[in-house]
VEXVO-259830 format. One record per residue (C-alpha): x, y, z; residue number from 1. Coordinates in Angstrom, 3 decimals, decimal comma. Layout:
R         X         Y         Z    n
R         X         Y         Z  NUM
...
//
This chain:
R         X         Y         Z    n
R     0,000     0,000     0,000    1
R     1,427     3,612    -0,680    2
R     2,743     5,270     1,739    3
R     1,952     9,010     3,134    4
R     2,072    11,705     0,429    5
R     5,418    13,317     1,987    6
R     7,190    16,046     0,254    7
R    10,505    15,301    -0,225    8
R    12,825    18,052     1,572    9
R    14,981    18,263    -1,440   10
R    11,696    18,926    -3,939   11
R    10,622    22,113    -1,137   12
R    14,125    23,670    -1,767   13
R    14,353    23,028    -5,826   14
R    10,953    25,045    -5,637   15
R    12,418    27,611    -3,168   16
R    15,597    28,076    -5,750   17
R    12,404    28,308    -8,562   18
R    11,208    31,422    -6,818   19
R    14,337    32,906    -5,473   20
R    15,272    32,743    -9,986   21
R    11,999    33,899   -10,399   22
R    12,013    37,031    -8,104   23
R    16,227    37,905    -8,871   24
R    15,325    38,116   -12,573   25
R    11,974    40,218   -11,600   26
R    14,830    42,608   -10,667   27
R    17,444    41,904   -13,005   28
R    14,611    42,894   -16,294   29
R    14,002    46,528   -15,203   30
R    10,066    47,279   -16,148   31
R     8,617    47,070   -19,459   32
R    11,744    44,127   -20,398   33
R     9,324    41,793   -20,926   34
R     8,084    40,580   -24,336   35
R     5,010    43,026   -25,081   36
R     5,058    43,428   -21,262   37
R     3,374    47,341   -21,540   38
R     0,575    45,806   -23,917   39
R    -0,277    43,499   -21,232   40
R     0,055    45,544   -18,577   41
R    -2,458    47,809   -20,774   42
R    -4,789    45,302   -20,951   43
R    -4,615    45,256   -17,010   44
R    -5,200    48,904   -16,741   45
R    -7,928    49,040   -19,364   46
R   -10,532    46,716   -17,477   47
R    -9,460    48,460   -14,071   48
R   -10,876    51,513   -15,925   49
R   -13,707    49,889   -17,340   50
R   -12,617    50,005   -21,316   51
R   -13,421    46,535   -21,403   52
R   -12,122    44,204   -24,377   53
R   -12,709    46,215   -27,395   54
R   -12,364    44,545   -31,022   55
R    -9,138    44,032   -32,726   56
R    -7,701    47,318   -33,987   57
R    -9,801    49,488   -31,441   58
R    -7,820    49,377   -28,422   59
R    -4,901    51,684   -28,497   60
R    -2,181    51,716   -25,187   61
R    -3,301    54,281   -22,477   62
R    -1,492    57,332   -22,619   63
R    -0,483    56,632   -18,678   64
R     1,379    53,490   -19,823   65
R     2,824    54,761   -22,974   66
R     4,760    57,753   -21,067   67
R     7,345    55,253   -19,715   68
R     7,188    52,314   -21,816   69
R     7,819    54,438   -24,911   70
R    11,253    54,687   -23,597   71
R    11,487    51,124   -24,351   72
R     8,973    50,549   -27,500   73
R     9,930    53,350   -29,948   74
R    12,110    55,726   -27,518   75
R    15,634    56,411   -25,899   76
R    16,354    52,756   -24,941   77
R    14,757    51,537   -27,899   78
R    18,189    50,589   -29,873   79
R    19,883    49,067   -26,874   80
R    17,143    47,093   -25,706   81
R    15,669    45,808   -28,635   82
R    18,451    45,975   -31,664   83
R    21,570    45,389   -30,099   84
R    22,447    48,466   -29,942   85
R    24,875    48,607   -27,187   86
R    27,466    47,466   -29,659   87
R    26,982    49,660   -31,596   88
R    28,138    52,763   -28,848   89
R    24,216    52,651   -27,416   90
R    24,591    53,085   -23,523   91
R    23,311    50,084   -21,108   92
R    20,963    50,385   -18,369   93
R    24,210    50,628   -15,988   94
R    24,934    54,299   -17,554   95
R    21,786    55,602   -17,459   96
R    20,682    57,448   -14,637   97
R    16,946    56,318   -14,041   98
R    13,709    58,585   -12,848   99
R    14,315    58,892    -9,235  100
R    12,453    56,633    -7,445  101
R    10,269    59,319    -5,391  102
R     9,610    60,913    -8,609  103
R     8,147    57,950   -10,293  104
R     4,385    58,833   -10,715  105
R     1,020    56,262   -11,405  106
R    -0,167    55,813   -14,200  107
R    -3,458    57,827   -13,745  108
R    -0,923    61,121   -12,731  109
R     1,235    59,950   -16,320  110
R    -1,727    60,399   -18,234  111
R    -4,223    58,143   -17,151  112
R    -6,370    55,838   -19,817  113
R    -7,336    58,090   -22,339  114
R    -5,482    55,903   -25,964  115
R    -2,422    58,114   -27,382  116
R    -3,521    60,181   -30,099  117
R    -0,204    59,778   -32,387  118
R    -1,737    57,095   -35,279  119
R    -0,176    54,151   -34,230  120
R    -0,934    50,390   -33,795  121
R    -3,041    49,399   -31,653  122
R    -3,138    47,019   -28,437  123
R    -2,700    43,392   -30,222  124
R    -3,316    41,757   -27,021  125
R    -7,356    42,053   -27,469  126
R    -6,705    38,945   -29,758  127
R    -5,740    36,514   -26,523  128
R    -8,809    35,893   -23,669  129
R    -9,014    38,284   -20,984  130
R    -8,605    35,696   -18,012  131
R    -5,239    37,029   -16,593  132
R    -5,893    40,542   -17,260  133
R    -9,104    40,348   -15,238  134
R    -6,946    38,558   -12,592  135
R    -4,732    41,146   -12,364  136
R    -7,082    43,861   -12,418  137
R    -8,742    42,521    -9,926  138
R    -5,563    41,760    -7,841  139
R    -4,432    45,955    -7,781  140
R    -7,893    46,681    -7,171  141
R    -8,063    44,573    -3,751  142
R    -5,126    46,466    -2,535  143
R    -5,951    49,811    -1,012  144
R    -4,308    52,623    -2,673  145
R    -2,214    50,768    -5,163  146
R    -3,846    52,957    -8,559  147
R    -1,851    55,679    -6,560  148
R     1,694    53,681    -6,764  149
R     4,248    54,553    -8,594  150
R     3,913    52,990   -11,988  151
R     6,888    50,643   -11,832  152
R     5,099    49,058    -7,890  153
R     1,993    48,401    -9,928  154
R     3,581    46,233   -12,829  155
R     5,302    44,899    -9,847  156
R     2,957    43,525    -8,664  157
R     1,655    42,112   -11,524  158
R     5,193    40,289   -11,998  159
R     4,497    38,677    -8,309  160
R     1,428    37,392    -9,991  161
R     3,048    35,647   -12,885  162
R     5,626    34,323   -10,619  163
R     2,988    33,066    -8,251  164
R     1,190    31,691   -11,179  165
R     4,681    29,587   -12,569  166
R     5,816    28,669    -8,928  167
R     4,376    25,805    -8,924  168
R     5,920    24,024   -12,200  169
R     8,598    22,343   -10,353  170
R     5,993    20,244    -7,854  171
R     3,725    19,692   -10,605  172
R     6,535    17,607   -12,638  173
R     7,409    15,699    -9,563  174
R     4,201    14,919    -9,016  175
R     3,542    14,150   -12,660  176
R     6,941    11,903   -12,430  177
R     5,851    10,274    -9,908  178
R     2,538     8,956   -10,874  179
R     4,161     7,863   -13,956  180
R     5,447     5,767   -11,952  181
R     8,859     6,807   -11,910  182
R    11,044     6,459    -8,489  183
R    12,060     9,424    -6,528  184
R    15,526    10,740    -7,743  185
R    14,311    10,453   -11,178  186
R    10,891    12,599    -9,936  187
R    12,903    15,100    -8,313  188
R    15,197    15,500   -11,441  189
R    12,022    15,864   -13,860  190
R    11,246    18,664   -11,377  191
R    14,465    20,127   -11,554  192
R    14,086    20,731   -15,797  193
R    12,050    24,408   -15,520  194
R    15,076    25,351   -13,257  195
R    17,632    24,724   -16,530  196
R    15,853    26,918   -18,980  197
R    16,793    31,053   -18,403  198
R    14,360    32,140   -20,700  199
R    11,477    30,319   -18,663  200
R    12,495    32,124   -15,706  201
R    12,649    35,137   -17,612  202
R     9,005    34,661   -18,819  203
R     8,123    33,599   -15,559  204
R     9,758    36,861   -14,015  205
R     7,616    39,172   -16,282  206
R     3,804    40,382   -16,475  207
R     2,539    38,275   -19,288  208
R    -0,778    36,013   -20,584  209
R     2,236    32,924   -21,132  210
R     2,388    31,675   -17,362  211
R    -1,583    31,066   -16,538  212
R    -0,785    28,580   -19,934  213
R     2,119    26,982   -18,292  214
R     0,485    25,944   -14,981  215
R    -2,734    25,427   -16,892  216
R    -1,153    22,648   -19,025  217
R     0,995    21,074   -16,030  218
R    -2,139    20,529   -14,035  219
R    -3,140    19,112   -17,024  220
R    -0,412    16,786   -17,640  221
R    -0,683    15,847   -14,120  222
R    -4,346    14,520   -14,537  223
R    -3,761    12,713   -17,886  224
R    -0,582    11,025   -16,185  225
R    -3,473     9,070   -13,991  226
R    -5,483     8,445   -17,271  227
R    -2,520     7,093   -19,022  228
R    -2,625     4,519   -16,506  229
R    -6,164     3,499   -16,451  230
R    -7,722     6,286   -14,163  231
R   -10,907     6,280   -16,348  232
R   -13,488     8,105   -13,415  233
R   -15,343    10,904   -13,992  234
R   -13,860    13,054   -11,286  235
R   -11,010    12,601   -12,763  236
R   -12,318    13,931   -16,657  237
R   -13,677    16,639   -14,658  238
R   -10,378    17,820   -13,336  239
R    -8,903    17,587   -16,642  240
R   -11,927    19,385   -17,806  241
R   -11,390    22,222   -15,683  242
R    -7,576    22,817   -16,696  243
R    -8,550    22,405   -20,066  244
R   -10,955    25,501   -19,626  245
R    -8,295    27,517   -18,104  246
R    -5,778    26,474   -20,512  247
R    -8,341    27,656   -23,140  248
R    -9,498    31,057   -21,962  249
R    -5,278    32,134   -21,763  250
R    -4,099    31,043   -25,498  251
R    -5,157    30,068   -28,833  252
R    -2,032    27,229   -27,947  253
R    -4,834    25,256   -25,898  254
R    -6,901    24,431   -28,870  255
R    -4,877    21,766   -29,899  256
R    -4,805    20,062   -26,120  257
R    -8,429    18,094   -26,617  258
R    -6,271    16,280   -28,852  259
R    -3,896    15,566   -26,191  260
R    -6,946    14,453   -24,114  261
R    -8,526    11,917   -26,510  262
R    -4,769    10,361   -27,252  263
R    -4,231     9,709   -23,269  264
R    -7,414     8,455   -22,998  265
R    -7,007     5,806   -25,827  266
R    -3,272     4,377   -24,369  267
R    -5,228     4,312   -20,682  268
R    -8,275     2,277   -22,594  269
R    -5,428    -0,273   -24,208  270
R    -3,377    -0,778   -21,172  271
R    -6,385    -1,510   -19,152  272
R    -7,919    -4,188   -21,894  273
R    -4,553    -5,660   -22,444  274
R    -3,799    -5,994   -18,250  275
R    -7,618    -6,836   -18,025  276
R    -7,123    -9,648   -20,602  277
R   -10,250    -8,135   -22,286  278
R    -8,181    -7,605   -25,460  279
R   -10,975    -8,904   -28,555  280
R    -9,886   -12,339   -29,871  281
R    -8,949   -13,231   -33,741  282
R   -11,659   -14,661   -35,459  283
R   -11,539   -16,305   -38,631  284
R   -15,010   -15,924   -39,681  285
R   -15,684   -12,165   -41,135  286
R   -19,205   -11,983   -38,333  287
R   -16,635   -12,804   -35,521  288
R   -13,985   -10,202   -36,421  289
R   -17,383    -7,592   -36,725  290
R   -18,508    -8,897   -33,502  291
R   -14,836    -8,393   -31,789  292
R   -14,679    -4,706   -33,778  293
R   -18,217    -3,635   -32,114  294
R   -17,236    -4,535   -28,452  295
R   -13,946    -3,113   -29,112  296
R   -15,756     0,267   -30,245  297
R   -18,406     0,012   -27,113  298
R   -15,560    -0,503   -24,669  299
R   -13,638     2,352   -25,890  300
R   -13,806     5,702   -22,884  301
R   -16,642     7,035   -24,428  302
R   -18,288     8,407   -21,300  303
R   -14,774    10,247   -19,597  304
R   -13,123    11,213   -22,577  305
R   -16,337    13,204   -23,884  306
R   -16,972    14,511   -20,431  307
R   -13,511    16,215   -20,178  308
R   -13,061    17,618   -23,773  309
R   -16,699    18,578   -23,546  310
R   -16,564    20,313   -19,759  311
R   -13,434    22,579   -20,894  312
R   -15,089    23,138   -24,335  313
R   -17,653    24,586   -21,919  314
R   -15,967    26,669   -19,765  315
R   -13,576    28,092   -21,944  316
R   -14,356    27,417   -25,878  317
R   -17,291    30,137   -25,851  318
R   -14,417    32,670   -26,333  319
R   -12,988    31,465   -29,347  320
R   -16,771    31,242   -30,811  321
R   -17,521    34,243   -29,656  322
R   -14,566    35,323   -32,127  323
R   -15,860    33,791   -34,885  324
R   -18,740    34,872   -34,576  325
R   -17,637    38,493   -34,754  326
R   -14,884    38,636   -36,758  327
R   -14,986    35,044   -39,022  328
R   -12,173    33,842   -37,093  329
R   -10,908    31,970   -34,221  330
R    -8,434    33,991   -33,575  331
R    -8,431    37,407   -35,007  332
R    -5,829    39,809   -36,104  333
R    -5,245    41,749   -32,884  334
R    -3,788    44,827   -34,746  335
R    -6,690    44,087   -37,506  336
R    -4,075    45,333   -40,027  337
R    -0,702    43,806   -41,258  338
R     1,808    45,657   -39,287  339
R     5,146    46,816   -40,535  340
R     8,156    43,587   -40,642  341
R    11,690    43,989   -38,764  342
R    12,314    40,903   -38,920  343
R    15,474    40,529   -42,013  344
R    14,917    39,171   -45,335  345
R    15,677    35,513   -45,586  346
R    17,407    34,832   -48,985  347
R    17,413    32,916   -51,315  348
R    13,598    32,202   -50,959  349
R    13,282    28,550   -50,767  350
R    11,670    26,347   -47,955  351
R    15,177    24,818   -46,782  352
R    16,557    28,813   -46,080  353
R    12,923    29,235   -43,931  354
R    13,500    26,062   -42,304  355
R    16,936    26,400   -41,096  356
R    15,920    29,785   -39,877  357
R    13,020    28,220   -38,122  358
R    14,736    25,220   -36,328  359
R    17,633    27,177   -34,909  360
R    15,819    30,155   -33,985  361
R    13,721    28,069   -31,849  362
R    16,191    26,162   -30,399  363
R    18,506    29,487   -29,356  364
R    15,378    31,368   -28,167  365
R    13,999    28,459   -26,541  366
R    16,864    28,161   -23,555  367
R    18,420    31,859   -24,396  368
R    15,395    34,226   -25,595  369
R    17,018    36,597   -22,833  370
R    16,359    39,859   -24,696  371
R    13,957    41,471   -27,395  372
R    15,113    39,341   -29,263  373
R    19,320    39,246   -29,500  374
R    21,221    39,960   -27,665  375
R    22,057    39,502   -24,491  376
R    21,763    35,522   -25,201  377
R    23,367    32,536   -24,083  378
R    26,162    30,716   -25,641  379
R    25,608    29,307   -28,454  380
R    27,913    25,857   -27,077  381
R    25,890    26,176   -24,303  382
R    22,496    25,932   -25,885  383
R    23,595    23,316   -28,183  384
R    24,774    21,403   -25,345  385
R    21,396    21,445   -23,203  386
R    19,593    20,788   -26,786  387
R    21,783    17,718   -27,572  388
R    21,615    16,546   -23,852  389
R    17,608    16,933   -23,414  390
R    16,648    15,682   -26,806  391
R    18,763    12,973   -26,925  392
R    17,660    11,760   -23,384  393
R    14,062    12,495   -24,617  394
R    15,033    10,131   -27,252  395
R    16,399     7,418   -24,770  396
R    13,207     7,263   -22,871  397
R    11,068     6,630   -26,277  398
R    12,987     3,929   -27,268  399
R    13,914     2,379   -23,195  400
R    10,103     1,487   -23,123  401
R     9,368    -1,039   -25,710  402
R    12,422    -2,635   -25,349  403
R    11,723    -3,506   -21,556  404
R     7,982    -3,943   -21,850  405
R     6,332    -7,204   -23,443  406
R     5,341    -7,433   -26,719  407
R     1,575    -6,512   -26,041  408
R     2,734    -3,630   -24,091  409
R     5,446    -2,079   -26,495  410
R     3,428     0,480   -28,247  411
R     1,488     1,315   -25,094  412
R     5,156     1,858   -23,280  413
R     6,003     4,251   -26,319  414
R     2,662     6,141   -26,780  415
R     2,566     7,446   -22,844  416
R     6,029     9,353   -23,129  417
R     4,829    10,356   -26,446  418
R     1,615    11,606   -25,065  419
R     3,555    13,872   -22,381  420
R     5,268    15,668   -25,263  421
R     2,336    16,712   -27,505  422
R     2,133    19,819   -25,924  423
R     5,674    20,726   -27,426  424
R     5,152    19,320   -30,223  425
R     1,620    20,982   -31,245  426
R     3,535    24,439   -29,973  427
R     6,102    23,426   -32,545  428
R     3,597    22,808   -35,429  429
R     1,842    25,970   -34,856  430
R     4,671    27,954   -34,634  431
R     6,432    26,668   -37,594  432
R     2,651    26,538   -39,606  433
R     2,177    30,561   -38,585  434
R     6,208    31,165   -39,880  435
R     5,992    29,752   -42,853  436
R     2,616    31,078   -44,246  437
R     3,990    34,484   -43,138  438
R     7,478    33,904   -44,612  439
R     5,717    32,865   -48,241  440
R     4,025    36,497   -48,112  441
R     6,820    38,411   -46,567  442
R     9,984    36,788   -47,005  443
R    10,976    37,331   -43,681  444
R    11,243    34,816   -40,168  445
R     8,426    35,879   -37,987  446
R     6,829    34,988   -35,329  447
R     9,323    32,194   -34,281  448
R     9,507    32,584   -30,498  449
R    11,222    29,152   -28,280  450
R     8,697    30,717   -25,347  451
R     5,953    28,813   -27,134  452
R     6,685    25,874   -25,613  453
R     7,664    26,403   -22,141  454
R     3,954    25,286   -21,831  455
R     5,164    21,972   -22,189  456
R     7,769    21,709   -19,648  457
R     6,248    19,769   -16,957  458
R     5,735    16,368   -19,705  459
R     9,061    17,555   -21,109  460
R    10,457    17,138   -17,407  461
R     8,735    13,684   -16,869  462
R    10,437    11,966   -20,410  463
R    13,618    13,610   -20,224  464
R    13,583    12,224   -16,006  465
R    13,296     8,437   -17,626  466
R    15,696     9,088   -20,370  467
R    18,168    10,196   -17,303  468
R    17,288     7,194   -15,033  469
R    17,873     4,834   -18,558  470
R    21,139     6,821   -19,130  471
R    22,365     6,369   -15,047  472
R    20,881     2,731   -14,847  473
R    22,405     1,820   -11,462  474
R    23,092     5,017   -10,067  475
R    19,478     6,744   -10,638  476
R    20,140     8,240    -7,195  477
R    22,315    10,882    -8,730  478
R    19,734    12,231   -11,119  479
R    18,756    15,072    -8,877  480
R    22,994    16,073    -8,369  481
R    23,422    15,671   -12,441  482
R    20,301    18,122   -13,230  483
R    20,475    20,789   -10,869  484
R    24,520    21,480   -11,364  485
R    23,362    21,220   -14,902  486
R    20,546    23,752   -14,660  487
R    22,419    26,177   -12,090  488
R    25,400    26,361   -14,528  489
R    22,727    27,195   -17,294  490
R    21,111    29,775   -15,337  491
R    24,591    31,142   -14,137  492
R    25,056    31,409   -17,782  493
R    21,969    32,986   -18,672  494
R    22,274    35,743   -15,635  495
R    25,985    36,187   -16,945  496
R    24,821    37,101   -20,280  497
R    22,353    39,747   -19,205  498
R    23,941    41,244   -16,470  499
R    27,355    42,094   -18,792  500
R    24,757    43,106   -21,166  501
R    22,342    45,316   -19,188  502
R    24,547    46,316   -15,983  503
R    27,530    46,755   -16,940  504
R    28,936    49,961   -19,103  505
R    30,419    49,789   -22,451  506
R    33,576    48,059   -23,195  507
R    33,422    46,577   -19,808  508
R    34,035    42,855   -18,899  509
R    32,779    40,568   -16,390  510
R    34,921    39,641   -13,533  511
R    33,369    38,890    -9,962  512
R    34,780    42,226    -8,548  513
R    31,826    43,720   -10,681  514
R    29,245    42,170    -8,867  515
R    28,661    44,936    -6,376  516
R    28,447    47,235    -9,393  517
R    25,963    44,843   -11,534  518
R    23,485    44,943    -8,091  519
R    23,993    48,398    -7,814  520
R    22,449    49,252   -10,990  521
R    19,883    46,806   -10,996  522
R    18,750    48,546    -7,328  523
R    18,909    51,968    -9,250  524
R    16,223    51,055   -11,733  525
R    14,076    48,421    -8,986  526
R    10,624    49,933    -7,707  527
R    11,729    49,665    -3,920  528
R    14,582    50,506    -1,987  529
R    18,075    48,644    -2,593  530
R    18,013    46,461     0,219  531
R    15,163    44,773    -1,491  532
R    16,989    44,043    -4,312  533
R    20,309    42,962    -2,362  534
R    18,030    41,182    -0,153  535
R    16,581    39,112    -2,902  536
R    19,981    38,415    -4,980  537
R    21,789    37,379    -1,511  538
R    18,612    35,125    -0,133  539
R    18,345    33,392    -3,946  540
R    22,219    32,456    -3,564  541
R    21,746    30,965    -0,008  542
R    18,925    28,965    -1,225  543
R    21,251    27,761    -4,405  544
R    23,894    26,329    -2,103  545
R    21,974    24,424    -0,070  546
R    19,852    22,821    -2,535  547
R    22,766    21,709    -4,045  548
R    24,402    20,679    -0,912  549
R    21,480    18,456    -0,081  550
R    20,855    16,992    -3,271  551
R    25,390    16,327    -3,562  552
R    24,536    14,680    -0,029  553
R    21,499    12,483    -2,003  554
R    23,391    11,425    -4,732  555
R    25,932     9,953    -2,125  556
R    22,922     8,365     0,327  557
R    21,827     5,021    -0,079  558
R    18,933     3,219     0,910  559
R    17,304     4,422     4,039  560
R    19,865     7,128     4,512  561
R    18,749     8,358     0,618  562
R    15,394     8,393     2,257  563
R    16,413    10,452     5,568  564
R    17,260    12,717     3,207  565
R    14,964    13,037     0,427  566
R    12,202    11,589     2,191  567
R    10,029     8,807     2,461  568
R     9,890     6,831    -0,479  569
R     5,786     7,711    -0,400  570
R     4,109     9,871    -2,762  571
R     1,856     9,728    -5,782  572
R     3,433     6,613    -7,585  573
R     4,925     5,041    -5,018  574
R     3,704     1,333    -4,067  575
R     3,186     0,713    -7,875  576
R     6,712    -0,125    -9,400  577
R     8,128     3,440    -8,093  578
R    11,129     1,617    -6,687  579
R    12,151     0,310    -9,747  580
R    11,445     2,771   -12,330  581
R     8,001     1,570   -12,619  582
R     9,364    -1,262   -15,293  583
R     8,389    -3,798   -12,538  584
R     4,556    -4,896   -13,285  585
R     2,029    -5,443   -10,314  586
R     0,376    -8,837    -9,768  587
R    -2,730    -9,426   -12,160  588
R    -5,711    -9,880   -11,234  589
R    -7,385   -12,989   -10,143  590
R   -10,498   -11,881   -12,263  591
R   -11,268    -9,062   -14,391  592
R   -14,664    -9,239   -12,652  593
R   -12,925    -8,069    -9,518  594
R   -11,583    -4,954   -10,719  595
R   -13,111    -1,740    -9,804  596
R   -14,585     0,162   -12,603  597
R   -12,884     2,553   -14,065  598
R    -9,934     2,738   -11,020  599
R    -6,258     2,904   -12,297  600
R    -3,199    -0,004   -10,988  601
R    -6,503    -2,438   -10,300  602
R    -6,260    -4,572   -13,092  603
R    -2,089    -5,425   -13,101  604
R    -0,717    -2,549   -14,991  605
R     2,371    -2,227   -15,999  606
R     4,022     0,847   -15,694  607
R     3,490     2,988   -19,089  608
R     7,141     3,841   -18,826  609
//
């Protein structure tokens, strides 16, 4: 029988390093660094204001937000921050001397929300659901006297909301890991993946509509994990339903995740009729095979499948109906005009020059996207690196399962890590499907953005997990060591990048002298006093050394002194082959009559990994 659900110590302080990232880069990105972070805030403003959610093309950015972000959109910081410009002779954040912070007005004394009157673009953000906007909206409005903050405490504020919102990423892939059956080093590495990706963190750190997606999708994951083995109730559809409905009332990314849905629910249906021994038997007569096809048809999850697609259809389709039946499409236009390209000509036109452009791009912006867009931006070893090491691992894990699984079971033991990754992989379609039909008319690479698919990190976490516990077969207990030095050297990298970018003056180079400099300027341009921010940086590097201490110290442990440590060997998963990587089958059943309707592990399942 499964033990207590007991956090594992180690999992608490990977989650604590999450946030301490989370809240250093929410002072490392001075306001309005985020991608199309003044649009969103807008959005927030608008509804505070009651502007509502006006049609694309009609909502143009509140002259209260414009009069700082300008600075950053079309003004005085434009070339450095967005073009590079800083080497080109542009000054960095570290030589210019910010807006006092007593001086910083609201936005309602900047202006307030009547639209700038200078012809240009409007708001594109009216094309995305309004759930996070009206979140945040209502968020400043429950805290007395905050439309009187300074402007740069307000989007503040919004940033604790998004990093609230992606906090809990790293518990969901443990949790997600662990169900899958997988044991606990290997969970606590899957949870340790969102930690090795800078420009997650960076998203993360930022106001944006991209986080509510994130956790939206990892609760999902987390539900279908059950339904992958066999968890066929209808409490369970309903909790998928419900994520689902978030998921869809965030991003037009969502629609393809009924998909998802229906594909878990077919490899739960198959593993429970092949451990129930209910699989249809060969007939050689053509009314036999019909018969066999029928039952096999009746039996298949009918009943949860429709109720979960069908409940978050419900709760969060209307809004993409709603835009088709205004504007004739699911997702309109947001500028509802075709916006001038910066993006440079890709020559010679021809699919392969796209392409190229396409697959790198994502892959660089993906771990590095650490600026609007290049630089600052990891190395390019480095990012080739982490994409060699988590695809190939990936890669591992697709291939570890049918080999170890019986022959009924091998395309079961494929199709469940398979399942975990469609959200990448439909972020990847859509992406690439939007690029190309715009490259064909403009001859140029846009829209290709590697934030896309942080969505799918927490199934990205679980596969690469059993591609690492396949790779250290013997020594799984070092898993969490191997992923967090890996991720904290990534991130080191990342924060490297930026802060020589950002905080540093021209023609200067890193060394570790300049770190009292580099927190200095970063404290210049923060909304609250510097002791926050040195507060913050110094707490965030505590909480880095000991999680690595105690997860060195795990990799060492063995047996019950790995569980002292990491904790009991309890949780989601456990009892059911989490030991062993999950490859170990429970006992079948003495009769299929016996198991409990629609209950996962009661018929002899066999780990899907």
């Amino acid at each position: 029988m499964p033990g207590p659900r007991r956090v594992p110590v180690l999992l608490l302080l990977i989650t604590a390093v999450h946030l301490g990232l989370l809240l250093s880069y929410a002072f490392v990105y001075p306001t309005w660094t985020g991608y199309d972070e003044a649009q969103h805030v807008d959005m927030v403003y608008g509804l505070q204001h009651g502007v509502g959610w006006p049609a694309p093309g009609k909502k143009i950015i509140s002259t209260g937000v414009a009069a700082t972000s300008d600075d950053f959109d079309r003004g005085r910081f434009q070339d450095m921050f967005q073009a590079g410009g800083k080497r080109r002779g542009s000054p960095s954040f570290a030589e210019i001397d910010p807006t006092p912070r007593g001086q910083r007005q609201s936005f309602d004394a900047l202006g307030g929300v009547a639209p700038v009157g200078d012809g240009r673009l409007s708001n594109q953000m009216v094309q995305h659901p309004p759930l996070i906007y009206v979140v945040g909206a209502r968020l400043l409005d429950a805290l007395p006297g905050s439309k009187h903050w300074a402007y740069d405490q307000q989007v503040f504020v919004l940033r604790l909301l998004n990093i609230l919102v992606v906090a809990p990423l790293p518990l969901l892939a443990w949790l997600a890991a662990r169900r899958f059956g997988l044991d606990q080093p290997s969970a606590l590495a899957a949870a340790t993946l969102p930690l090795a990706v800078p420009g997650f963190t960076r998203v993360g750190a930022t106001f944006n509509n991209d986080g509510l997606l994130m956790l939206a999708t990892g609760g999902l994951t987390v539900t279908l994990v059950g339904v992958l083995r066999g968890d066929m109730r209808r409490r369970t559809a309903a909790r998928a339903g419900i994520w689902l409905g978030i998921a869809l009332l965030t991003k037009a990314f969502a629609l393809a995740l009924p998909a998802m849905i229906v594909a878990a629910y077919l490899v739960g249906w198959w593993r429970l009729r092949r451990a129930g021994r209910q699989a249809p038997e060969r007939s050689a007569y053509p009314a036999g095979r019909l018969f066999a096809s029928r039952r096999a048809i009746g039996s298949l999850p009918w009943t949860p499948a429709t109720l979960a697609v069908g409940l978050g259809l419900a709760l969060g389709g209307w809004w993409w109906i709603r835009n088709y039946v205004l504007y004739d499409s699911v997702q309109p236009n947001g500028w509802a005009t075709n916006p001038p390209r910066r993006e440079p000509l890709l020559l010679p036109d021809s699919f392969l020059t796209w392409f190229w452009y396409f697959f790198r791009t994502m892959i660089s912006r993906f771990w590095g996207g650490l600026g609007l867009f290049e630089p600052p931006q990891l190395s390019p070893v480095a990012i080739v690196v982490a994409t060699g090491a988590v695809v190939g691992l990936c890669a591992a894990a697709l291939a570890a399962g049918p080999r170890r699984a019986a022959r009924p079971d091998r395309l079961a033991s494929t199709a469940g890590p398979a399942v975990l990754l469609l959200p990448v992989a439909f972020a990847y379609l859509m992406v690439g499907q939007r690029s190309w039909a715009e490259y064909q008319q403009y001859t140029r690479g846009i829209a290709v953005q590697g934030r896309y698919l942080y969505l799918g990190l927490v199934g990205l976490g679980v596969v690469f997990a059993l591609g690492l516990r396949a790779a250290l077969r013997g020594r799984e207990r070092l898993a969490p060591a191997v992923t967090l030095v890996g991720a904290l050297l990534m991130q080191g990298l990342g924060l490297l990048a930026v802060c020589s970018y950002y905080w540093l003056p021209r023609q200067v180079s890193f060394t570790p002298a300049r770190v009292p400099e580099i927190v200095a300027g970063a404290g210049r341009w923060a909304p609250f006093p510097i002791g926050v921010t040195i507060t913050v940086f110094a707490l965030s590097a505590v909480l880095v050394v000991l999680c690595l201490a105690v997860a060195v110290r795990a990799g060492g442990a063995r047996g019950t002194r790995e569980a002292a440590i990491t904790g009991p060997g309890s949780g989601p998963g456990s009892g059911s082959g989490s030991g062993s990587g999950g490859h170990r089958p429970t006992p079948a059943p003495r009769s299929p009559s016996r198991m409990r309707k629609g209950h996962p592990l009661r018929a002899g399942l066999r780990s899907p990994s």
